[in-house]
VMD Tcl script that draws the C-alpha trace (Angstrom):
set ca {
  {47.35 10.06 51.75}
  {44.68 12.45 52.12}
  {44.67 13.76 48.89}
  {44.65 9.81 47.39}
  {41.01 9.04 49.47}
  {39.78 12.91 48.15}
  {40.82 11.32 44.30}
  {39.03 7.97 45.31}
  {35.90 9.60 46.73}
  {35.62 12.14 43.75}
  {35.95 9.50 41.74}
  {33.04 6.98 43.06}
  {30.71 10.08 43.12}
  {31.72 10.70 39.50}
  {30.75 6.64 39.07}
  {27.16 7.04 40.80}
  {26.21 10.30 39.19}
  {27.41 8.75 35.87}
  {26.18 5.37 36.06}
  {23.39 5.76 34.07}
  {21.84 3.62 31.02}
  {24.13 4.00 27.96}
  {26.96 5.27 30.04}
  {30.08 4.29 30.76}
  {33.84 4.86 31.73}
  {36.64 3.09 30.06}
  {40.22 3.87 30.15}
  {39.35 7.11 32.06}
  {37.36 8.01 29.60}
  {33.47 9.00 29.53}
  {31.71 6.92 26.85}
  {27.74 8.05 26.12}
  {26.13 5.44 24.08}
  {22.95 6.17 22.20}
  {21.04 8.97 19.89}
  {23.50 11.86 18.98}
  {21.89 15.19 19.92}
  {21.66 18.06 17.43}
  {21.72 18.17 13.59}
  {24.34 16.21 11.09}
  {24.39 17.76 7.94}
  {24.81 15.04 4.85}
  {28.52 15.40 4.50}
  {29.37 15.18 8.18}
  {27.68 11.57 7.75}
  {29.17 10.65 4.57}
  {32.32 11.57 5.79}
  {32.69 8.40 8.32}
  {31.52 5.81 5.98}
  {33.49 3.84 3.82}
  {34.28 4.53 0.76}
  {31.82 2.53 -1.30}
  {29.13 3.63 0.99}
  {29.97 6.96 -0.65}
  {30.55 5.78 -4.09}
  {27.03 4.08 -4.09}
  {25.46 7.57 -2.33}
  {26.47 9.18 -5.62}
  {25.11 6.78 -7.74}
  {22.16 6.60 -5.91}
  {21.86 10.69 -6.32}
  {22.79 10.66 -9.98}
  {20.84 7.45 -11.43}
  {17.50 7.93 -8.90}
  {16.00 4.62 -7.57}
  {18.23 1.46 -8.55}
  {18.06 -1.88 -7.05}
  {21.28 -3.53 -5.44}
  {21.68 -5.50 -8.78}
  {21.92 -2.53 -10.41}
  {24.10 -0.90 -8.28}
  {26.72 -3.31 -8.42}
  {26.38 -3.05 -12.24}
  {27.32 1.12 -12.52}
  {29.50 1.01 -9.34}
  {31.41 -2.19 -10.53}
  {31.28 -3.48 -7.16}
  {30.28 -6.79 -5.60}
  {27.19 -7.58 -4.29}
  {28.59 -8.32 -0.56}
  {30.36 -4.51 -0.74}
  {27.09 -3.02 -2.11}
  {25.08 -4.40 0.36}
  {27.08 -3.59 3.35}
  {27.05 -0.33 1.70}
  {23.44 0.42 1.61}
  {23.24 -1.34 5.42}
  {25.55 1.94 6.53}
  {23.91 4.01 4.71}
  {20.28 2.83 5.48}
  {21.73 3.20 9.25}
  {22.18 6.58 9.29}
  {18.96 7.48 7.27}
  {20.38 8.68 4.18}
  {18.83 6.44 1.58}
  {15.28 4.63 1.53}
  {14.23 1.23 0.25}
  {10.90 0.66 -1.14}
  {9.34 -2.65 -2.99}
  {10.28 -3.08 -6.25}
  {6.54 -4.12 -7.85}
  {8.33 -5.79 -11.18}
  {9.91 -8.72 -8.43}
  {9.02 -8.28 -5.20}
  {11.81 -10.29 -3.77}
  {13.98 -7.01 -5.10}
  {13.81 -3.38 -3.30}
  {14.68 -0.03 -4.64}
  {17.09 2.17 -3.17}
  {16.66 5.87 -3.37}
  {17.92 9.19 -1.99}
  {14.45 10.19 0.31}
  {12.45 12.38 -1.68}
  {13.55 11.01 -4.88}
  {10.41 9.82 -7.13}
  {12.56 8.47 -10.13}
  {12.00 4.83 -11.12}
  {14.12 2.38 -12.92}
}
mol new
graphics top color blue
foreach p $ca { graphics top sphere $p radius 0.5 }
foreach p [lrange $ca 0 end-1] q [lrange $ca 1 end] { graphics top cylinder $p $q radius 0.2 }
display resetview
């Protein structure tokens, strides 16, 4: 019985020491929500995105700056797919998005510290 309350008591220290913004337990487990600490290299964040996340990275590094028109056009996929595409990948901060000055309603998508143009 003892050893049960020493469990419980460890357990609600655990709960105030952890119970912190961004932080939580569920099933037992400590979750820490919020910026990632240390580097990523480029493939360890490709490597959890979707496939045409991917597919449009490469495109993106081969052609230079496209727009998501375009995109769909070499990649052959639709403009939905494309777009959620370039929403992952603008998440993580591996592609930029700059005004496209022929139609401003349009942006450019580009690999940062590409200078290419369409």
């Amino acid at each position: 019985m003892a050893v049960v309350w020493a469990y419980q008591f460890l357990f609600k220290l655990l709960l105030i020491a952890i119970r912190k913004p961004g932080r939580e337990i569920i099933n037992g487990y400590l979750w820490i929500h919020g910026p990632v600490y240390g580097t990523v290299t480029e493939n360890e964040a490709l490597a959890d995105l979707p496939p045409s996340a991917k597919l449009v990275y490469k495109v993106l590094e081969y052609e230079g700056e496209l727009t998501q028109q375009r995109l769909a056009e070499e990649t052959r996929l639709s403009t939905r797919t494309v777009r959620y595409a370039l929403n992952s990948l603008e998440s993580i901060e591996l592609i930029e998005q700059k005004v496209y000055f022929a139609d401003a309603r349009k942006r450019l998508y580009s690999l940062p510290g590409s200078t290419e143009t369409e």
